[in-house]
N, C-alpha and C positions, 0 to 999 in steps of 0.2 A: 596656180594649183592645177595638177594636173589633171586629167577625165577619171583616170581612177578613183582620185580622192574625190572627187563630186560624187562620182556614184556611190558612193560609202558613206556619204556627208546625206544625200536622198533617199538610202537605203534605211539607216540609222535613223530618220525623221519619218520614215512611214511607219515603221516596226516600232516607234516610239510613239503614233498615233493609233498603231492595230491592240498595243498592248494598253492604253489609258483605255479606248472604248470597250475591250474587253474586261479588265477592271470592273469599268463601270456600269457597264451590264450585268457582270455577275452579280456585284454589288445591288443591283437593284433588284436583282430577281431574290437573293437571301433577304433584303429589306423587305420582301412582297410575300416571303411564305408565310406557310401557317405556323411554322416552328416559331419564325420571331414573331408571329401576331400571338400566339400563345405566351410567348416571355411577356409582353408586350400585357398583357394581362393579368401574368400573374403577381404576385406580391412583394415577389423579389428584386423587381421593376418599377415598382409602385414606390414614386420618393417618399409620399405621406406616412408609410410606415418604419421611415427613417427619420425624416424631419418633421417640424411644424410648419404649419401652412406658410407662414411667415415666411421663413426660412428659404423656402422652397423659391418664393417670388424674388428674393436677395440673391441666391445663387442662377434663377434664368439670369436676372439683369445681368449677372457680374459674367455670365457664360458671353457672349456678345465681347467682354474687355477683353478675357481671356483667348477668343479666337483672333481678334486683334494684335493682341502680345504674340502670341505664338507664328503667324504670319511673319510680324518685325520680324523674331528672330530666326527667322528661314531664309528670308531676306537677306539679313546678314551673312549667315552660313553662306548662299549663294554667291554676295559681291565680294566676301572677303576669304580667306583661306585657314581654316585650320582644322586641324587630321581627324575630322570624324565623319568623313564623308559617307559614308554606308548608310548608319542611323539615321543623318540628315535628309539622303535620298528616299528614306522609307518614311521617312515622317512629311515630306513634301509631296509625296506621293499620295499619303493618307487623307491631308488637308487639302489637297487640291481636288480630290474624290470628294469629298463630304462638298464644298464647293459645289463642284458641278452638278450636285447630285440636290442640292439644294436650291439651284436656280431655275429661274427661267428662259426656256431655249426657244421663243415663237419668233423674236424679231433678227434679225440681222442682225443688229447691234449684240446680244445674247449670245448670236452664233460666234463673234469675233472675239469677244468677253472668253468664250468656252473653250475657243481656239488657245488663245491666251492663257489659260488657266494649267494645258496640257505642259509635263513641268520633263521637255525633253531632256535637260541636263541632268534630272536625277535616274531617268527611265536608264540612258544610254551610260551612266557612270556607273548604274550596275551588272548592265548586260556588256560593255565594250571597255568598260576603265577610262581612259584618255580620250575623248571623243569634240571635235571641231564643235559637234554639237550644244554643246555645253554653253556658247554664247550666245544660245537663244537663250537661255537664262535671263539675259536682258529683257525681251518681253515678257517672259515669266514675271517680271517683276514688277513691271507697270499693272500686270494683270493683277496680281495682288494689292498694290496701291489702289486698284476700286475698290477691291471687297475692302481693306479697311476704310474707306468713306462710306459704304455701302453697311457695314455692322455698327458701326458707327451711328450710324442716324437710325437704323431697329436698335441700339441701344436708350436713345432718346427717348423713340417712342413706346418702346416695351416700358420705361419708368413714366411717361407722362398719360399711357393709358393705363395704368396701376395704380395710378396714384403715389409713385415711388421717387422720393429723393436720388439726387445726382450725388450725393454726398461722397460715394463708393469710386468717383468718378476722380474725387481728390487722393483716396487711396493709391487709385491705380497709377495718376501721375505721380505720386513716390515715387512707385517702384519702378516706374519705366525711367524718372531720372535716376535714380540710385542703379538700377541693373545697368545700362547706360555709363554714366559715372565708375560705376564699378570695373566694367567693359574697357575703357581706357586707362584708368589710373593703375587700374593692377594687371593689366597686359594679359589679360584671362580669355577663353574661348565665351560665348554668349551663352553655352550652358552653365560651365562655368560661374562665368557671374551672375547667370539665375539662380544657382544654389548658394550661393555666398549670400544672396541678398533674399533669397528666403528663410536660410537658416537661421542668419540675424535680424528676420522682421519678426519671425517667430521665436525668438528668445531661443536658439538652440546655440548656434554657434555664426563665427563671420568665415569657416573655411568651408571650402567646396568639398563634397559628399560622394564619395565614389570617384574609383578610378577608370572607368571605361561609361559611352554614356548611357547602359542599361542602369547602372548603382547610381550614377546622376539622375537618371527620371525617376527612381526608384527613391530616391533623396527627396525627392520636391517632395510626390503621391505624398511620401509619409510626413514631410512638413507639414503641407498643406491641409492633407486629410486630418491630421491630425488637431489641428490649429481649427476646421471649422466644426470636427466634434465636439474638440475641447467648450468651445463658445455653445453647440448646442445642448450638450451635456448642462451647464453652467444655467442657461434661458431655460429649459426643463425642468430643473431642481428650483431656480426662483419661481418656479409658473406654479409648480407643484405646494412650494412652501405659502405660498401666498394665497395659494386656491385653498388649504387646509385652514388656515387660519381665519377667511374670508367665510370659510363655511362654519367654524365653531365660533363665529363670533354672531351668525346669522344664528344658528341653534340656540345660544344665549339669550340671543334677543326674543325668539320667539318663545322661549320657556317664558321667560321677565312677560312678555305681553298677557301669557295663557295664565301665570299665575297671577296677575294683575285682573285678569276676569273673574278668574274665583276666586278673590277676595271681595267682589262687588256681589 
């Protein structure tokens, strides 16, 4: 290689390091105002005026699989090739910020994790296209193989300090065999056979949903979204039915007592 291409290869990895810390500064300073400590407050923010309490403790646990899932398939994106490289660099970009921005940076170890975490193949594939850089990709990838050990075990203990079943835990290995499965057998990109195998987990369909991959992520939201109102929609109405019934059946009972008085 010649002195040029290094310095392009050194150029391209610093500019790929000045733009993650930048990021993630900004990122920390919008996490730190008063505007989202206001959202952050209001009602609209507030899960409990969308779910029940229940509910709420299902979907932290199942957040933990879900950041799990979503690393795999970044992972993949990374060691394998197929044409949606934009979206992938922005969504690897996004997860690797919440990451960093999430851990802890005192020990060395942390600092090498952080190093790690910076996802110079997606930075440089969208500021340079073609970039040598891109084979740091390979540590990018190790670095993601902790955090899933790492969510992994706050998944454990978010359900054993709750008091919550692993139950959710058999769910999600379906769908990582099935999405998987689906991955190979039908020759599909990994979003792809995320919406195939969410469409037909949620009774919608077994074809993939949109043609570019904003209509694919656009595909899931509304799967998924839809799929855990539908269930709390469903736990609402029995909570309600049950609660009305449990209440005139207690009104009965205490007419039957008070008129059992004044007969005595």
């Amino acid at each position: 290689m010649s002195t040029e291409g290094i310095f392009i290869i050194i150029f391209q990895i610093l500019v790929s390091i000045g733009i993650f810390a930048a990021l993630a500064y900004i990122t920390n300073i919008v996490k730190k105002s008063r505007l989202m400590d206001r959202f952050k407050k209001s009602r609209f923010s507030n899960p409990l005026e969308y779910f029940p309490s229940e509910e709420i403790f299902i979907l932290k646990q199942a957040f933990y699989l879900i950041v799990i899932l979503a690393i795999i398939v970044i992972c993949l994106y990374l060691t394998f090739d197929w044409n949606e490289g934009f979206y992938i660099y922005v969504l690897d970009i996004v997860i690797s910020l919440y990451l960093a921005l999430n851990m802890d940076k005192d020990s060395l170890k942390d600092k090498l994790i952080l190093f790690l975490l910076i996802p110079f193949g997606s930075i440089t594939g969208i500021l340079f296209a073609d970039s040598m850089v891109i084979l740091l990709d390979l540590i990018h990838i190790i670095g993601y193989l902790y955090f899933i050990k790492v969510y992994y075990r706050k998944f454990v203990e978010y359900s054993e300090n709750n008091g919550l079943g692993i139950t959710i835990i058999l769910l999600f290995s379906i769908i990582l065999v099935s999405f998987l499965f689906t991955l190979i057998v039908e020759n599909v990109s990994p979003m792809d056979s995320m919406t195939m195998v969410s469409n037909a987990f949620t009774s919608n369909s077994f074809d993939a949903s949109g043609k570019n991959m904003i209509g694919k992520l656009n595909s899931l939201v509304l799967a998924w979204g839809g799929f855990i109102l539908s269930g709390v929609g469903t736990a609402t109405l029995a909570t309600s039915i049950i609660k009305r019934n449990v209440s005139r059946q207690f009104d009965e009972m205490k007419d039957l007592v008070k008129k059992k008085k004044e007969e005595k």
